[in-house]
C-alpha positions in Angstrom: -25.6 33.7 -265.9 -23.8 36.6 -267.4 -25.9 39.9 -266.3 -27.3 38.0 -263.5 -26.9 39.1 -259.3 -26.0 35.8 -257.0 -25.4 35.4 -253.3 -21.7 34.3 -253.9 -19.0 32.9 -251.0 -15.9 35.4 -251.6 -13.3 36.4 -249.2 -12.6 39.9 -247.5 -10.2 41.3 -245.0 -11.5 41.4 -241.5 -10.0 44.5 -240.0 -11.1 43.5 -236.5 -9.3 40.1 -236.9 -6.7 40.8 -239.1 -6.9 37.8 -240.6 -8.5 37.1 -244.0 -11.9 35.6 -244.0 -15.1 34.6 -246.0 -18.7 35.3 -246.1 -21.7 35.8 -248.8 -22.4 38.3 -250.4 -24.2 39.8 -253.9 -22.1 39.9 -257.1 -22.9 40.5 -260.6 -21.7 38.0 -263.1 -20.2 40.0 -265.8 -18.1 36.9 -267.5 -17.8 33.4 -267.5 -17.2 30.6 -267.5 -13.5 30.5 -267.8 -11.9 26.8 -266.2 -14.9 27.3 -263.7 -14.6 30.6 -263.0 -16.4 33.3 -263.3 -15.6 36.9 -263.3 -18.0 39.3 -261.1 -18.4 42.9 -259.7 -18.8 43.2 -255.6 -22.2 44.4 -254.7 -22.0 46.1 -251.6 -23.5 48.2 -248.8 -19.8 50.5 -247.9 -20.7 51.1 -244.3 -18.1 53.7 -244.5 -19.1 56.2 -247.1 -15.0 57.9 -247.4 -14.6 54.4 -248.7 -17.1 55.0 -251.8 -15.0 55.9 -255.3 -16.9 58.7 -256.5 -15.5 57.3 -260.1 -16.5 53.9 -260.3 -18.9 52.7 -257.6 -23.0 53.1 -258.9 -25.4 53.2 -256.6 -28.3 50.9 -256.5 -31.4 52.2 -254.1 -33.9 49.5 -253.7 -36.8 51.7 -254.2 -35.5 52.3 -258.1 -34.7 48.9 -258.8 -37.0 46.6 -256.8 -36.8 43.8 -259.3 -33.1 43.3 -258.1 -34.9 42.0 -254.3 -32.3 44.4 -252.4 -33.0 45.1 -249.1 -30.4 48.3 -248.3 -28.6 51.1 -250.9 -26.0 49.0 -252.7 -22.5 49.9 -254.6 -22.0 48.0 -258.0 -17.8 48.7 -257.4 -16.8 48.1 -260.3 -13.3 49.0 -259.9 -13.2 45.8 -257.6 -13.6 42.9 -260.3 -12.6 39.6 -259.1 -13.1 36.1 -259.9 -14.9 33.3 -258.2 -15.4 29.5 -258.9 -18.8 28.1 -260.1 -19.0 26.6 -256.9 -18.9 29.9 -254.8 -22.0 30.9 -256.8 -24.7 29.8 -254.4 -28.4 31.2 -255.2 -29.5 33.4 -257.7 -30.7 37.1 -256.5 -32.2 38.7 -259.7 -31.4 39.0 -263.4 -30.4 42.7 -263.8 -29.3 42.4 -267.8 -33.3 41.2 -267.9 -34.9 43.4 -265.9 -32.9 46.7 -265.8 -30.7 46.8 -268.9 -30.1 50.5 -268.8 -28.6 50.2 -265.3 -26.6 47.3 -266.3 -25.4 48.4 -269.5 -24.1 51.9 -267.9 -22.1 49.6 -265.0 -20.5 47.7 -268.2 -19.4 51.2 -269.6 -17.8 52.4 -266.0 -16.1 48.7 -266.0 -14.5 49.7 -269.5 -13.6 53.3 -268.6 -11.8 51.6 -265.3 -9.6 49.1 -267.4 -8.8 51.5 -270.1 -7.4 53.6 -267.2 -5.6 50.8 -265.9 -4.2 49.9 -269.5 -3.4 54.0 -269.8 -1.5 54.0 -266.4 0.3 50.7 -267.1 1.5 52.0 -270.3 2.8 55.7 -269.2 5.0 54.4 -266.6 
């Protein structure tokens, strides 16, 4: 599963309600299984571009990678790892480490570069 793009249950913040909620949406599986968990990489539309981090979020257009079945410009965000239980893991999308290993393998480097800074800014305080 590891490389692979599923349609995954995973909770959110709803602004509107103000209330924490859930819905489906793409992730890529970059690790797993842990005690049933998995750890993935949000794979999202940003309706709000001022909310895009020019750092770590990679743009996925449709029309490049039309093997990943897509339907609008997507972010890989992968400053925003989280995990998610085998059972939130509903259908899988598209095998991106299969079918576009150049994109996937530069999303793995931006995943490293994130945590090293993480590790860096821990460490300096």
């Amino acid at each position: 599963m590891i490389g692979q793009i599923y349609s995954s249950v995973t909770p959110y913040y709803d602004v509107r309600t103000g209330r924490n909620s859930f819905k489906r949406r793409p992730v890529l599986i970059i690790s797993g299984p842990r005690n049933n968990d998995y750890t993935v990489l949000p794979v999202s539309t940003v309706s709000r571009k001022e909310n895009l981090d020019r750092d770590y979020d990679i743009e996925v257009e449709p029309s490049d990678y039309p093997k990943l079945n897509l339907n609008h410009t997507c972010y890989i965000r992968t400053h925003k790892q989280t995990t998610v239980h085998k059972a939130s893991l509903v259908r899988k999308i598209a095998d991106m480490k299969l079918e576009y290993e150049d994109l996937y393998l530069q999303i793995l480097e931006k995943c490293e570069e994130f945590h090293k800074s993480v590790i860096d800014n821990a460490l300096s305080i």
